[in-house]
SESELUM-258048 format. One record per residue: residue in three letters; x, y, z of N, C-alpha, C in turn. Coordinates in steps of 0.02 Angstrom, whole numbers, plus 50000, padded with zeros to 5 digits. Atoms other than C-alpha are relative to their C-alpha. Layout:
AlaXYZXYZXYZ
...
//
This chain:
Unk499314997749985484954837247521500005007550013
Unk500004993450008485274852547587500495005249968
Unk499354994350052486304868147493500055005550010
Unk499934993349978486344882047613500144999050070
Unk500085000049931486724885647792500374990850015
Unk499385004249966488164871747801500465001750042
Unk499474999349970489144870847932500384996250035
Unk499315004349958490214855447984499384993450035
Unk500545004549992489444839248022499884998950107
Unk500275000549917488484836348195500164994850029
Unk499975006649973489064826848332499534994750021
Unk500595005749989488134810348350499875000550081
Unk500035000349908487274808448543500134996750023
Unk499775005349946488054793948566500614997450014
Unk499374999350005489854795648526500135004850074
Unk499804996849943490884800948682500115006749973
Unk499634992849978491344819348718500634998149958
Unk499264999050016493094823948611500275000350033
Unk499775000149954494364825548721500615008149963
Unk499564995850033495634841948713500634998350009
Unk499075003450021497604839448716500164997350067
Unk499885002349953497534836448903499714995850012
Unk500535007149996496354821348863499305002750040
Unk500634999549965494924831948958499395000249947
Unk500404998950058493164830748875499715005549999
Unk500054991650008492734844848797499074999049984
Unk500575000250004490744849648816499735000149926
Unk500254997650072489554851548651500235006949975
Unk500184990650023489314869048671500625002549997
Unk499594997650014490934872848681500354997149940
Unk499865002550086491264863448506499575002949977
Unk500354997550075489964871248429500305008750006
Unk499724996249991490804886648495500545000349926
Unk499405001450039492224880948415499924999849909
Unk500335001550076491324876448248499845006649969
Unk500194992850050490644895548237500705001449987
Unk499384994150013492384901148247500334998249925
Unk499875000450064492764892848085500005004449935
Unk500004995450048493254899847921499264997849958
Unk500645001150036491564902547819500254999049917
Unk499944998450093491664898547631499164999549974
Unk500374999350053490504903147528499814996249924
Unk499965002250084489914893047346499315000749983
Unk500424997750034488854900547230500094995449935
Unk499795004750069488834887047092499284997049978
Unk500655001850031487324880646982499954993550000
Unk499915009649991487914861346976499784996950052
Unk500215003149963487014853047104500784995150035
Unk499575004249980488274839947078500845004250034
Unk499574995749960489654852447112500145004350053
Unk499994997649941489064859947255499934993850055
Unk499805004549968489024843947337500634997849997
Unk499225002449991490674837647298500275005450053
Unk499604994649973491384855747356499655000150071
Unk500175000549907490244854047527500404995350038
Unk499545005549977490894837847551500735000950003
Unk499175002849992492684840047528500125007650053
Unk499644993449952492684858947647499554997550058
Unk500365000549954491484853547781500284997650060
Unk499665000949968492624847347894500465004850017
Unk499564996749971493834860547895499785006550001
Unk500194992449995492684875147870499265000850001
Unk500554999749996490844881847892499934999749909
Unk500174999350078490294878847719498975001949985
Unk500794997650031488614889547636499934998349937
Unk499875002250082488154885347455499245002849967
Unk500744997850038486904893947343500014998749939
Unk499895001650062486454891147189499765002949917
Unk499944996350038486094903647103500455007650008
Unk499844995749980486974921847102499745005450047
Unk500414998449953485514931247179500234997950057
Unk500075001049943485524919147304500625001450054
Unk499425001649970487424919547344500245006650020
Unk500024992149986487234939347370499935000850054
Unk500194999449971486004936047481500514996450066
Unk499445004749984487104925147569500575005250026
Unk499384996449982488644934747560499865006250042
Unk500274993049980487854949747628499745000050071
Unk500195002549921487414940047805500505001550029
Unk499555000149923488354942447963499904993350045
Unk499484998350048489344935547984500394999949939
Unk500045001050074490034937947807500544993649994
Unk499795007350023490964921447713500885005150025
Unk499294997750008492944925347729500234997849946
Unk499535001950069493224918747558499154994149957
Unk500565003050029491904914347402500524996049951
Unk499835004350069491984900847268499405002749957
Unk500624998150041491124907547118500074996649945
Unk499835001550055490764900946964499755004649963
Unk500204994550027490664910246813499444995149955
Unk500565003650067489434900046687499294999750047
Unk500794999849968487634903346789499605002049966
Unk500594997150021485854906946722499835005850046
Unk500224994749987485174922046743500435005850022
Unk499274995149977486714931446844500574994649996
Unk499475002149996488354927146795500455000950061
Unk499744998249954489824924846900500355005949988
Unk499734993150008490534942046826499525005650021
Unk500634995849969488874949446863499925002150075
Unk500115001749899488934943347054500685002550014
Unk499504998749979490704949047058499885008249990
Unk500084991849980490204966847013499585002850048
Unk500544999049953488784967347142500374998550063
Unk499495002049947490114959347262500365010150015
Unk499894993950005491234974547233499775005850030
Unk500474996349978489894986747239499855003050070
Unk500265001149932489354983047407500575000150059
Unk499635001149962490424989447537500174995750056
Unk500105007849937490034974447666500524994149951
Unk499515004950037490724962247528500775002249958
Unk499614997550042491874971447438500804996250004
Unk499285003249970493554964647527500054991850003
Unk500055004949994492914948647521500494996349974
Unk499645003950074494244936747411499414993849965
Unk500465002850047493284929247272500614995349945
Unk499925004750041493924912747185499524996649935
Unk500555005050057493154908147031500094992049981
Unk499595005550012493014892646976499574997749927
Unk500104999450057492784889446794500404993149944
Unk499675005350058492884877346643500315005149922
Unk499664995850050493334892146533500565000049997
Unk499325002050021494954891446458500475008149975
Unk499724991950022495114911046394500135001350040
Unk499614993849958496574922346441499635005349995
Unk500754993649999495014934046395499695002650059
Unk500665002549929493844927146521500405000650088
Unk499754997949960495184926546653500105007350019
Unk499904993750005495684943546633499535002550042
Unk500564996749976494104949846650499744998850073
Unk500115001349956493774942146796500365002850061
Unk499434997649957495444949346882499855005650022
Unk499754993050043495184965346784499295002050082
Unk500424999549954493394964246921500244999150086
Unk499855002049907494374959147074500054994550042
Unk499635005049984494444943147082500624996150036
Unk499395000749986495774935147181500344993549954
Unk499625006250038496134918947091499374997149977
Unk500515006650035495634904646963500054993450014
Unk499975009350007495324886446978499534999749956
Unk499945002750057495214877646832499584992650013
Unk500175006350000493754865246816500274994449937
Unk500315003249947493744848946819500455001650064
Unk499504998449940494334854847004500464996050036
Unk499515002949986495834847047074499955001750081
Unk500244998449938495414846247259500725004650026
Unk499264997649949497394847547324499995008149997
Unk499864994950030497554862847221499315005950034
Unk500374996649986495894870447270500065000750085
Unk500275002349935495914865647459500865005650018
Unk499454997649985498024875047455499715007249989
Unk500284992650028497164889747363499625005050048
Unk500234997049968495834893447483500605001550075
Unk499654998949957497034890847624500625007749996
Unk499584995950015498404903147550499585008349991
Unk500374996750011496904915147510499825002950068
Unk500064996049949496254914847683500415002050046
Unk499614997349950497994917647772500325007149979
Unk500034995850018498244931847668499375004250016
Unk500414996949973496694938547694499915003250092
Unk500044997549928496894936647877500585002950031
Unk499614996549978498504944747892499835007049971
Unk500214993850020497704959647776499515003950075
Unk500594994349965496424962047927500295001150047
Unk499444998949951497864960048042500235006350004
Unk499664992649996498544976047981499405004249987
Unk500564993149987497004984747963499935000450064
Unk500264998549935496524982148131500485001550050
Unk499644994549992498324987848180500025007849988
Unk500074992850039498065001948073499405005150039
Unk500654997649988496365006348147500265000850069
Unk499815000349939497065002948329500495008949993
Unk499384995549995498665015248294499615006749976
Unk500114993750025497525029048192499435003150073
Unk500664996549956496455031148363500475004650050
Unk499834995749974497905041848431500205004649963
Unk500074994550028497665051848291499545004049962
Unk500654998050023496415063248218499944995849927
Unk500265004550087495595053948064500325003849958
Unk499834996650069495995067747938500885000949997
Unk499385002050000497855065147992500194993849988
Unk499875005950024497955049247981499954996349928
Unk500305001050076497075048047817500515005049950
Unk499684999350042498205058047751500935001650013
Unk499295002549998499745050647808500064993049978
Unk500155006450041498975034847712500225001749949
Unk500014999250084498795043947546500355003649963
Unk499504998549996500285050747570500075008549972
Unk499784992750008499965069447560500235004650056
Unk499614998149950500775071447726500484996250042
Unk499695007849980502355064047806500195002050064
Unk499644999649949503095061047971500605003750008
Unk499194996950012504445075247970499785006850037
Unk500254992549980504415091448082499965006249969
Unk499974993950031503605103247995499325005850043
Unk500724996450005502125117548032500145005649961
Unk500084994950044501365131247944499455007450041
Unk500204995749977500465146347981499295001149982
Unk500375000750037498635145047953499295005750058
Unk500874998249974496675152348008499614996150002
Unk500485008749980495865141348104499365002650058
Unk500504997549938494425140848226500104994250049
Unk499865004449906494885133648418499395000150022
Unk500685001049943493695125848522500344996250060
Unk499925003249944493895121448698499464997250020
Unk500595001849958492655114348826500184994750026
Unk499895003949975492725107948976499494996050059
Unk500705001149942491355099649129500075003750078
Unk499714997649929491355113549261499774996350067
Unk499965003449933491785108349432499834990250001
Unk500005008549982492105089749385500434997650051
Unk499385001149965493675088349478499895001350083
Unk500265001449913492865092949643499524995049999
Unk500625003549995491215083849605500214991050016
Unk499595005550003492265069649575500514997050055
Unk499475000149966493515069049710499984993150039
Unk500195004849992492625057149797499974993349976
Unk500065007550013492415044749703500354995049988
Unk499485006850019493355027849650500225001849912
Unk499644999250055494535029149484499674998649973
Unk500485002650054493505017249383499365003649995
Unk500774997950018491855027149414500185007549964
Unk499854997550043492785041049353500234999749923
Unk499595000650082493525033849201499504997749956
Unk500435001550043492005026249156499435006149987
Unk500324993850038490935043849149500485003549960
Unk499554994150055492415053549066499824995049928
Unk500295006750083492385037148930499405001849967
Unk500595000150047490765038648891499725007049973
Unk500154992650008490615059548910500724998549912
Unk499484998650083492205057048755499634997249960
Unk500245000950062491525046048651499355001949966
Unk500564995450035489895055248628500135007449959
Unk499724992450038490865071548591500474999249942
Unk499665002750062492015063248480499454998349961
Unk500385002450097490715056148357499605007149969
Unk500344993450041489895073348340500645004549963
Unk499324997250051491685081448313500054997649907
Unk499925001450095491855066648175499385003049949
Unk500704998950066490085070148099500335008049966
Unk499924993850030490655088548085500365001549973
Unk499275000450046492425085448010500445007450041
Unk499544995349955493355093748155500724996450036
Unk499525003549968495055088448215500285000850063
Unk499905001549931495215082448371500544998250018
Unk499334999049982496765089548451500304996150050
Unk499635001649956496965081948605499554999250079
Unk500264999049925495985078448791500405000650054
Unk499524997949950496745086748950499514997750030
Unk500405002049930495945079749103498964998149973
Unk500644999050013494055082549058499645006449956
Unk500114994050050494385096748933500284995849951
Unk499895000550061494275094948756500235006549957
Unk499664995550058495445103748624500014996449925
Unk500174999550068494795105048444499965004249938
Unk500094994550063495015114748272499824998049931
Unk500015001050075494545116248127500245004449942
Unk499594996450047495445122247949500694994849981
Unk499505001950017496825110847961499884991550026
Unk499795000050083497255097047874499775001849949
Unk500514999250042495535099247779499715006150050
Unk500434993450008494615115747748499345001449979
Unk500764996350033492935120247708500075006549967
Unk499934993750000493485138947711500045001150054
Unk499954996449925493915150747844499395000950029
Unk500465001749988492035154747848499434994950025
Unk500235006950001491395137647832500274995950052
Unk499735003349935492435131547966499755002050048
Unk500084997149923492115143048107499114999249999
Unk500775002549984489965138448061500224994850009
Unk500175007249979490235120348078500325001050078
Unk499854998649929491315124648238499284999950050
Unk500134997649936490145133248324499154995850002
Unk500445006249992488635119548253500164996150048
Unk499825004249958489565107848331500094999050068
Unk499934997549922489665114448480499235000850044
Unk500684997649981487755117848481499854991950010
Unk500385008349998487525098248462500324998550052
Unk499535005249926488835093248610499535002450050
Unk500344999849927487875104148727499254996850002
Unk500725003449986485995095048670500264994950024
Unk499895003649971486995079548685500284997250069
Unk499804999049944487525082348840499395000350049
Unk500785001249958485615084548910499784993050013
Unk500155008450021485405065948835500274996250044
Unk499625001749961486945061848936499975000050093
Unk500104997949937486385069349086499414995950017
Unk500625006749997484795059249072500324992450025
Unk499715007450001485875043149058500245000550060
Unk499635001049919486785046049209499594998950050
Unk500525002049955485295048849312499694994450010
Unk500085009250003484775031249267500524996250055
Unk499225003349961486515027949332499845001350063
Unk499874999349923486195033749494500695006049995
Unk499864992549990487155050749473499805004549984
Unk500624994649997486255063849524500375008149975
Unk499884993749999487615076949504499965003349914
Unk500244995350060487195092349382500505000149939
Unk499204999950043488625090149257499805004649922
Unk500174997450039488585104549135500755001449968
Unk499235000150027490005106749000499985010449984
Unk500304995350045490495125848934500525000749968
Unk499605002750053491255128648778500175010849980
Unk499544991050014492515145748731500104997649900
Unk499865000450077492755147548505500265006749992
Unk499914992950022493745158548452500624997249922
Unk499725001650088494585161248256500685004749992
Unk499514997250026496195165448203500854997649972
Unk499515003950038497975162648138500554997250037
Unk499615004949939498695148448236500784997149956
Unk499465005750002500525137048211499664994349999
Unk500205006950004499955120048146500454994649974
Unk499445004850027500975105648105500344995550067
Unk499445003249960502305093148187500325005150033
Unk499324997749969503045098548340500364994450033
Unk499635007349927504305087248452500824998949953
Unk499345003350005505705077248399499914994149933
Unk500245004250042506115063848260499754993050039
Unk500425004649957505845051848396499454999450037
Unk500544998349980504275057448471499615010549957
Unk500204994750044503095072448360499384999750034
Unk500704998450016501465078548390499655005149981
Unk500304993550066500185086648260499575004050056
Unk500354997349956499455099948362499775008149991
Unk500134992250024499145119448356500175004250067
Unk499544996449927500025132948470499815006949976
Unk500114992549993499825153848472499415003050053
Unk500384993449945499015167848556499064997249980
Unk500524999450020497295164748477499744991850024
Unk500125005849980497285145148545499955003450082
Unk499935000049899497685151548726499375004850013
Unk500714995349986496165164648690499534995650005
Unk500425001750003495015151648639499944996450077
Unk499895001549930495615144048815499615002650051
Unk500294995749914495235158248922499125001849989
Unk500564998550006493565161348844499394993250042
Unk500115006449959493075142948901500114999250064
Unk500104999249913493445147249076499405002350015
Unk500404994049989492595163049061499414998649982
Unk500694999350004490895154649005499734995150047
Unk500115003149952489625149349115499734992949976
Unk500355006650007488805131949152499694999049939
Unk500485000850053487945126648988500025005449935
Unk499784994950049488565141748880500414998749927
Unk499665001250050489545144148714500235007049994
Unk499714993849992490595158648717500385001049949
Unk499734999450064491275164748537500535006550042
Unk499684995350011492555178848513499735002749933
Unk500144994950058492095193848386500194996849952
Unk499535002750060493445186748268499254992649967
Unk500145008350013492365169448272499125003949985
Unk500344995550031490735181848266499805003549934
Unk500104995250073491065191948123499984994549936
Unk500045004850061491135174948018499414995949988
Unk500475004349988489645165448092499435004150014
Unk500554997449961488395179648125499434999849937
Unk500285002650058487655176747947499404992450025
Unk500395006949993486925157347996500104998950071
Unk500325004549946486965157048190499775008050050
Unk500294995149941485995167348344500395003250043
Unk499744999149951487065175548445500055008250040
Unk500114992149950486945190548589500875001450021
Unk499304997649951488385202148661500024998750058
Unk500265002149930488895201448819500625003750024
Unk499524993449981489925212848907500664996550006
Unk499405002650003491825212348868500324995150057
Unk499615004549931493025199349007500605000849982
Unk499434999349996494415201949067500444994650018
Unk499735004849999495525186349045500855000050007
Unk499284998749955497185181649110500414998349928
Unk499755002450055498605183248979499965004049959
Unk500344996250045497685197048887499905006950017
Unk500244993549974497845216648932499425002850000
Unk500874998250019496245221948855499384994350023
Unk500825003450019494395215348878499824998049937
Unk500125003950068494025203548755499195001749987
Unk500705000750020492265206948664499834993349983
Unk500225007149992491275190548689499205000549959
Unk500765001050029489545183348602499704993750052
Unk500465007349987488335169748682499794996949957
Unk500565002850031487655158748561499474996650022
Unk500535001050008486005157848557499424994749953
Unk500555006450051485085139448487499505000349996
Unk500685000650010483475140148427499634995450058
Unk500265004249977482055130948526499994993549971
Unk499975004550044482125119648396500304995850010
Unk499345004350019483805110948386499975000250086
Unk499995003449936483755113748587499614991550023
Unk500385005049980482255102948600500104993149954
Unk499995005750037482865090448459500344994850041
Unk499615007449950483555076048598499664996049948
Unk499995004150031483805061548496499674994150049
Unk500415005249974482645046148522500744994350005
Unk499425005249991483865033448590499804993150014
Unk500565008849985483305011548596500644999850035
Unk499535003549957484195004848747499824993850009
Unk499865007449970484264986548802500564999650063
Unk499485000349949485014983648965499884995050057
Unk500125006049977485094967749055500834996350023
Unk499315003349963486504956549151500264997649930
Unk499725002450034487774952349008499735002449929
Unk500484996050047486604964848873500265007550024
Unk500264994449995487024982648841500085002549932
Unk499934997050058486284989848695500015006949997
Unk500164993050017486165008448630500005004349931
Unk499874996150074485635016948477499925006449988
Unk500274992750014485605035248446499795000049940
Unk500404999550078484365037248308500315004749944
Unk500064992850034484505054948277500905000749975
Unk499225000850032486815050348260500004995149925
Unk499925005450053486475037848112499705004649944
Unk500084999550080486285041347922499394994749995
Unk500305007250017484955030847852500424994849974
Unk499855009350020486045017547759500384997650069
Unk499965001049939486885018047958499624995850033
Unk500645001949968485145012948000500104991849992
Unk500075006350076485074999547850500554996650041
Unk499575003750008486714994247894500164997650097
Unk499975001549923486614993048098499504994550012
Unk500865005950014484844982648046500124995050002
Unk499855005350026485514970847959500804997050049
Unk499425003049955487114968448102499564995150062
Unk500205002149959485844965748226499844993250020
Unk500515006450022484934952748128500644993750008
Unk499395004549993486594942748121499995000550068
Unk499905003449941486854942448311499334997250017
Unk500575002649971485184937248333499834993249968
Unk499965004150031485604922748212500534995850037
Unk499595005749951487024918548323499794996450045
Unk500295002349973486104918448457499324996350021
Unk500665006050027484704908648414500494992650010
Unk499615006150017486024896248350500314997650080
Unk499565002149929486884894048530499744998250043
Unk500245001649958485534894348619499484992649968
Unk500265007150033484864878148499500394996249962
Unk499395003450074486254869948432499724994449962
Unk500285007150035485104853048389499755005849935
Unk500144998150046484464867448269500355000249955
Unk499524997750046485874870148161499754993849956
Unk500215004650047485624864547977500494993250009
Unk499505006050015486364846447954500415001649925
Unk499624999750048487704844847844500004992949942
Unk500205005550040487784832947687500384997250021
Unk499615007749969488274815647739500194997349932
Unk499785008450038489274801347632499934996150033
Unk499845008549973489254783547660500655002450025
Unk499005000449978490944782447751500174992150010
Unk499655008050045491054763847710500314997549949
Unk499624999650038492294759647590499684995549937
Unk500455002450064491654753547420500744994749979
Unk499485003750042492564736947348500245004149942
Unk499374996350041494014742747221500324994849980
Unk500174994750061494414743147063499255000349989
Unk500404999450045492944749746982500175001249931
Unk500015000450094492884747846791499505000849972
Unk500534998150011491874756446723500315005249892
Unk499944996650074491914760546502500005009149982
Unk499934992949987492294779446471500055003650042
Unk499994997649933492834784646624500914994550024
Unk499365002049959494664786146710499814999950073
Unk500274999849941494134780046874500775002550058
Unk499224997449958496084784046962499855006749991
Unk499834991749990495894801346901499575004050032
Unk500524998949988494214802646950499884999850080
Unk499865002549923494564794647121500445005050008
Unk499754993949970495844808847143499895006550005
Unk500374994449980494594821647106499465002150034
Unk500265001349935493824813647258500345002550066
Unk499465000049956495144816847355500294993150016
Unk499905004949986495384799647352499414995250053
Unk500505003049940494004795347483499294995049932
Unk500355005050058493024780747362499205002150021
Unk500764998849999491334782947441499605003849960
Unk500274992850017491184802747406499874997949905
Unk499855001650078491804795647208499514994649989
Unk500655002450015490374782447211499535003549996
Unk500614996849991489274794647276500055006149941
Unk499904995050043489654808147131499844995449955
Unk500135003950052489544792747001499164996349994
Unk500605001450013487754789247051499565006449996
Unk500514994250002487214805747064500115001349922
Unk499934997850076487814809446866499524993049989
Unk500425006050031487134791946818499495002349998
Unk500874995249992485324800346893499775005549979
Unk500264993350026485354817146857500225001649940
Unk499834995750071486174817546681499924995749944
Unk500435005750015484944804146594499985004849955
Unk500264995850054484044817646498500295006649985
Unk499744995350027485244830346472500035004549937
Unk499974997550063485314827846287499355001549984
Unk500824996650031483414830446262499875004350005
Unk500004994150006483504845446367500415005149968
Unk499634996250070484934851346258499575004449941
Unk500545000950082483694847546090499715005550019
Unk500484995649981482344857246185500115005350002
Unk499914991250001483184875546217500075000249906
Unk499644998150083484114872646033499065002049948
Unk500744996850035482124871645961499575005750033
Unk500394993449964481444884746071500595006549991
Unk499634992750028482894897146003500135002750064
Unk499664999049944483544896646186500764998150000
Unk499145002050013485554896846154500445000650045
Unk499785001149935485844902346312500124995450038
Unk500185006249962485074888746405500244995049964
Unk499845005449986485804875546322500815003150003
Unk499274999949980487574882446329500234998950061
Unk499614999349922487504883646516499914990150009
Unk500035006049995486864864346514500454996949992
Unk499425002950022488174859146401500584999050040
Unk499524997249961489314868446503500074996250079
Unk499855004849926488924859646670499964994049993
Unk499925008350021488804843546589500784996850000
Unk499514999550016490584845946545500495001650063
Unk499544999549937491194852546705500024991050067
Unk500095007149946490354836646799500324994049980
Unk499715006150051490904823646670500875001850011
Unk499115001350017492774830146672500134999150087
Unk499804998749921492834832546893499774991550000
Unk499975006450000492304812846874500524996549962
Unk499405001750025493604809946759499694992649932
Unk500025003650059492674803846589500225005349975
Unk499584999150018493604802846461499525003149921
Unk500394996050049492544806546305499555006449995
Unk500504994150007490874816246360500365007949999
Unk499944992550007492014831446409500125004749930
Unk499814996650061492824833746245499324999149958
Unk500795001550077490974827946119499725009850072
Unk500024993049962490434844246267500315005349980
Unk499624994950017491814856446243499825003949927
Unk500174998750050491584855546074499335001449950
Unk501024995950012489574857046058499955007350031
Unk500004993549980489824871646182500425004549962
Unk499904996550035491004879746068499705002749935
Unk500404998450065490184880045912499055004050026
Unk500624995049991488514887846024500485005649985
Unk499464991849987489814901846074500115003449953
Unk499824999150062490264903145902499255002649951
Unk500654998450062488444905645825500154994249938
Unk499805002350068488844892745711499174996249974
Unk500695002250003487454885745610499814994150022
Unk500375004149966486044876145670499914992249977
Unk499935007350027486364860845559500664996250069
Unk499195003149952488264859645639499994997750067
Unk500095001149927487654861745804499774995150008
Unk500245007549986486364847345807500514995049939
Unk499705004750007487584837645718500504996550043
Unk499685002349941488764838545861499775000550066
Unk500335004149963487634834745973499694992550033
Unk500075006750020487344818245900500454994450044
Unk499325002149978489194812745956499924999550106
Unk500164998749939488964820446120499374994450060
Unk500515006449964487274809546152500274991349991
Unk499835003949979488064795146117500394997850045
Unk499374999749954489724796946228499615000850067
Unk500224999349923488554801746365499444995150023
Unk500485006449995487134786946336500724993750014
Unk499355003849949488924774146352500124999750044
Unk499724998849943489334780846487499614999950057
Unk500455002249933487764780846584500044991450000
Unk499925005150018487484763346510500654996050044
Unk499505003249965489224759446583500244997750070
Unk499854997349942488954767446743499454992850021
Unk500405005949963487354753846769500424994650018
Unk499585006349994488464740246736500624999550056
Unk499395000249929489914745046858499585002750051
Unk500274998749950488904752546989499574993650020
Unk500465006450005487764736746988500594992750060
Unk499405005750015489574726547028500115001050076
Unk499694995949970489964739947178499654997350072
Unk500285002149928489474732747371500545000750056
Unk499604997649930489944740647548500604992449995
Unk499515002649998491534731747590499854996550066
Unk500205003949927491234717847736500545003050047
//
């Protein structure tokens, strides 16, 4: 049987094509299409017998994975793509399910996950704790399908209206700088016209002579080099924690100091870093194009200059924007005219703060429009070093394929965590391009079993409804306990003499969960009550005395199970 890598049972090859609402038949591949798009659940549960029931009763309406230990259900959860909703239990060997819920947590990939436990524990303790971790909800073994099957549903439409508004949220914060947005989340700034008067460092830069170079060409071949010239200059902005004011045509306006500060100092060095990385990346860029088949020279140059700008809301209550205005913005302007192809052109002001940690030469005053006097100007000057550092870039590029990684833009856990994305599409596509590969899913008989069964210790109605009613699946759960919970009580005996108290509590414990989700009527309670008195430390006489009880209620009941299962034949 398998207990991982479920996902929905396979169509037979000899059953017709489905048909869709207009009666047309709908191909494989586009059902198995259909099949990835399913909600994933996740079950991390130790019961054999309970991870079958729970495959069986979601496999139809959802990709179902199942591990069976916590480790494994990490490993698991931690794939791409990730589950949209786990079943955990808490009673496991080795890692609990409170254990796997803090490692859940932990892990920013899982963290958002919703996590259902599902538990024969009865403590407002044990609950708690479980909440107190993040948990979204409990079910209460023996599991009650209706109840579990409403749960996950209510779980994942919540969930999927949560990503609804994130991915509103994420959409709406891309017409604004991150560090505004973020803190019009956390509410230390609000939508109301205000500004203030602050010291900031302006950066311009724009691609000289694009606008002729360009004139020629078709809209889209323009929109797609400006696109890709932004979003390379944007992610170095973000790396540097600079807020990105605003793009005019093929100029960029940027400062830093406001919302977040480093210092007046500390700002105007990352400035004018940042500025040192747009123009290497811009060599990189220039590379890429040539690939492209444009040959023209496209060099950006960049004007910095420091001082005490207007920041804040300007506009209206019906339209605002956060932006920055004065004499010392329209300088950093004209200096960005005034430098040439491939340059970085500071102002003194932006000088006298940065000449400590960067290279930079004079260069004879300019006379800029706007400005009576000659402005004193610097060049910065990049080491050979950081010039020659071009980042190693892996491309892939193929009809319906375009990859790209900038090495030298990623963090290592970036690395780690772009690794492990990859590996998931390469799991999709494996899967699509072999669908006979996909694991099979666990089968039932789907022939109906003669009815009543009568069977001694055992409510077979209640038992049959924690089938969902489907009799087969409820045969097939009543022969798997008959088989696998023969020697239970010996292995009980065995931890209790090997001074393993652990191990038999968790036994007990799933003995008790399987016995009550079938719906006998004794073993759970002679169970409950052996597992309490472990819990309890109580002494070792008491314990194997109620054990005694326990082995008989559960020898009956197998005993019983021969005799009615024996009785039980497919239905003509």
């Amino acid at each position: 049987m398998k207990q991982a890598g479920e996902a929905g049972k396979p169509d037979k090859p000899d059953k017709p094509d489905k048909q869709d609402q207009q009666g047309r038949a709908v191909p494989p591949v586009q059902r198995l299409v259909g099949a990835l798009a399913k909600a994933r659940i996740l079950v991390i549960e130790d019961s054999e017998d309970i991870r079958y029931l729970l495959t069986a009763l979601l496999q139809d309406r959802y990709q179902v994975l199942a591990a069976a230990a916590g480790d494994a259900g990490l490993r698991l959860a931690q794939r791409e793509p990730r589950p949209d909703i786990i079943l955990l239990d808490v009673m496991m060997p080795d890692m609990d399910g409170y254990e796997v819920m803090g490692h859940l947590g932990r892990d920013s990939r899982t963290a958002d996950i919703p996590v259902i436990f599902l538990t024969a524990l009865d403590s407002v303790d044990e609950e708690h704790r479980g909440l107190d971790l993040g948990a979204t909800d409990y079910v209460a073994k023996p599991i009650s399908p209706p109840i579990l099957l409403a749960r996950i549903k209510l779980h994942l439409e919540r969930s999927t209206n949560a990503r609804r508004l994130k991915d509103l949220s994420e959409q709406l914060s891309r017409y604004l700088a991150p560090q505004v947005y973020q803190s019009l989340f956390d509410g230390s700034r609000q939508a109301e016209i205000r500004t203030q008067r602050k010291k900031l460092t302006v950066f311009f830069s724009d691609i000289k002579n694009f606008t002729e170079s360009t004139a020629h060409w078709q809209p889209e071949e323009v929109t797609l080099l400006l696109n890709s010239y932004f979003a390379e200059m944007s992610q170095i902005a973000a790396e540097y924690g600079a807020t990105l004011d605003k793009f005019i045509g093929d100029a960029i306006v940027i400062f830093f100091g406001d919302p977040h500060t480093l210092g007046v100092r500390e700002d105007a060095v990352q400035c004018v870093n940042m500025a040192i990385a747009m123009q290497v990346r811009m060599s990189q860029l220039q590379a890429r194009w040539r690939e492209m088949g444009i040959n023209k020279a496209f060099e950006i140059r960049i004007g910095i200059n420091s001082g005490f700008c207007d920041v804040g809301n300007f506009g209206s209550a019906l339209r605002m924007e956060y932006t920055i205005i004065g004499r010392e913005v329209n300088l950093a302007a004209r200096l960005e005219q005034a430098a040439e192809p491939g340059e970085i052109l500071i102002s003194s002001e932006t000088y006298a703060l940065v000449k400590r940690d960067v290279t930079a030469a004079a260069r004879p005053p300019v006379q800029v429009k706007g400005f009576l006097h000659p402005i004193p100007v610097y060049v910065v000057r990049p080491d050979a070093a950081t010039l020659q550092g071009a980042a190693q870039v892996l491309r892939c590029a193929q009809p319906g394929v375009h990859v790209e990684i900038d090495m030298a833009s990623l963090t290592p856990a970036q690395r780690l965590d772009t690794a492990a994305q990859l590996r998931g599409m390469i799991q999709v596509l494996e899967q699509a391009a072999a669908p006979a590969a996909l694991s099979p899913t666990i089968k039932t008989d789907s022939t109906e079993a003669r009815w009543p069964l009568l069977v001694a210790g055992l409510d077979t109605e209640l038992g049959l409804r924690r089938a969902m009613g489907v009799k087969s699946l409820y045969v097939s759960m009543l022969t798997r306990f008959r088989e696998g919970r023969r020697g239970t009580p010996a292995m009980i005996r065995a931890a209790l003499e090997a001074g393993d108290l652990k191990a038999a509590e968790l036994l007990i414990h799933s003995l008790r969960g399987v016995a009550g989700q079938i719906g006998a009527t004794r073993v759970p309670l002679d169970a409950g009550t052996l597992e309490q008195a472990i819990h309890e430390a109580q002494p070792r006489k008491v314990i194997e005395a109620l054990l005694i009880p326990l082995q008989d209620s559960l020898g009956e009941l197998i005993d019983a199970l021969d005799r009615g299962l024996a009785t039980v034949a497919p239905a003509p």
